[in-house]
C-alpha positions as CSV (number, residue, x, y, z in Angstrom):
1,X,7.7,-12.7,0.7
2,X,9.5,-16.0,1.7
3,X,10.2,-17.0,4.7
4,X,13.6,-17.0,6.6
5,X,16.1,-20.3,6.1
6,X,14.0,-20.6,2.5
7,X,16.5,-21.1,-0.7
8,X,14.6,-18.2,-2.0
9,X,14.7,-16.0,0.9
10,X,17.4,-13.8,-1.2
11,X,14.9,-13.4,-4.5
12,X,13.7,-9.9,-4.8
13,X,10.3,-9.2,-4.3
14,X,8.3,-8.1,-8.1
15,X,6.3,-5.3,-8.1
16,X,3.8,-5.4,-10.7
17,X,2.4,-2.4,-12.1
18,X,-1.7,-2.1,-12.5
19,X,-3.3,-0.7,-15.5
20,X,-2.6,3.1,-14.6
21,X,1.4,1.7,-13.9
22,X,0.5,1.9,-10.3
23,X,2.4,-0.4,-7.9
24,X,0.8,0.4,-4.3
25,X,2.4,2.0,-1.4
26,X,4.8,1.4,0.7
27,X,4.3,2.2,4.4
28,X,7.3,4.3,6.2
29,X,7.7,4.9,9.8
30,X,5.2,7.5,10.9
31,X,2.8,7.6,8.2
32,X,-0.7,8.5,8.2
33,X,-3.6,7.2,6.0
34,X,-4.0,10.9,4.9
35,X,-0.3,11.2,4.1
36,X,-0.6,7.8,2.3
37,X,-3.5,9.3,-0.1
38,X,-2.2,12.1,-1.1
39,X,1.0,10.5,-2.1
40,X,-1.2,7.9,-4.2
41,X,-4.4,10.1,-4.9
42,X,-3.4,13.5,-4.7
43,X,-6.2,13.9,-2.4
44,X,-5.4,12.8,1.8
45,X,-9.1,13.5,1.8
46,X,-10.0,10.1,-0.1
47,X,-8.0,7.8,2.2
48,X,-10.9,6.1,2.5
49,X,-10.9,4.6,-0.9
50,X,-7.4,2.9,0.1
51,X,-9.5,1.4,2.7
52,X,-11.8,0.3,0.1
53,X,-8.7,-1.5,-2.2
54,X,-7.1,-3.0,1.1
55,X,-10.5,-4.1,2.2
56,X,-9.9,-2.7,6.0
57,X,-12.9,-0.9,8.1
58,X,-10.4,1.3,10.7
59,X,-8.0,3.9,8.6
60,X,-5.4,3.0,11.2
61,X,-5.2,-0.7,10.3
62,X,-3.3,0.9,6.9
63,X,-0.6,2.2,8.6
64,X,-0.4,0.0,11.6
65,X,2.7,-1.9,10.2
66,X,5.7,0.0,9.2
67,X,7.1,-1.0,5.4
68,X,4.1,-2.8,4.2
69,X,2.4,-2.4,0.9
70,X,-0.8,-1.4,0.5
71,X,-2.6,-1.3,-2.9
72,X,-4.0,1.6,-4.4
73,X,-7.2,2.4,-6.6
74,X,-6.6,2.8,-10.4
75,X,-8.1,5.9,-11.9
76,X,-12.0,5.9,-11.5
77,X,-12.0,4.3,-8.6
């Protein structure tokens, strides 16, 4: 989250959970937006709907950078 040479460059990055205790994704080296829904969804069907949250129009663009965390939907969408 900070930048390099920052005093705070050492501070831990918070993850804070949403309503359903959800904290996102995290993207890993070869990952798929269908892998990446059904780890969050339970569905790799409705990778879409992380497309929705992370407000991108190509699947691809979720996945495209390796240890980046996307947001997931909360129960009903």
């Amino acid at each position: 989250m900070f930048f390099r040479g920052s005093r705070y460059e050492h501070v831990p990055d918070a993850e804070i959970a949403g309503p359903a205790g959800r904290t996102g994704e995290k993207v890993q080296d070869g990952d798929r937006p269908d892998l990446i829904a059904f780890r969050a969804l339970g569905d790799p069907e409705q990778f879409w709907r992380l497309c929705d949250v992370n407000r991108v129009m190509a699947p691809a663009e979720l996945t495209a950078v390796g240890g980046k965390r996307i947001l997931s939907p909360g129960p009903g969408g």
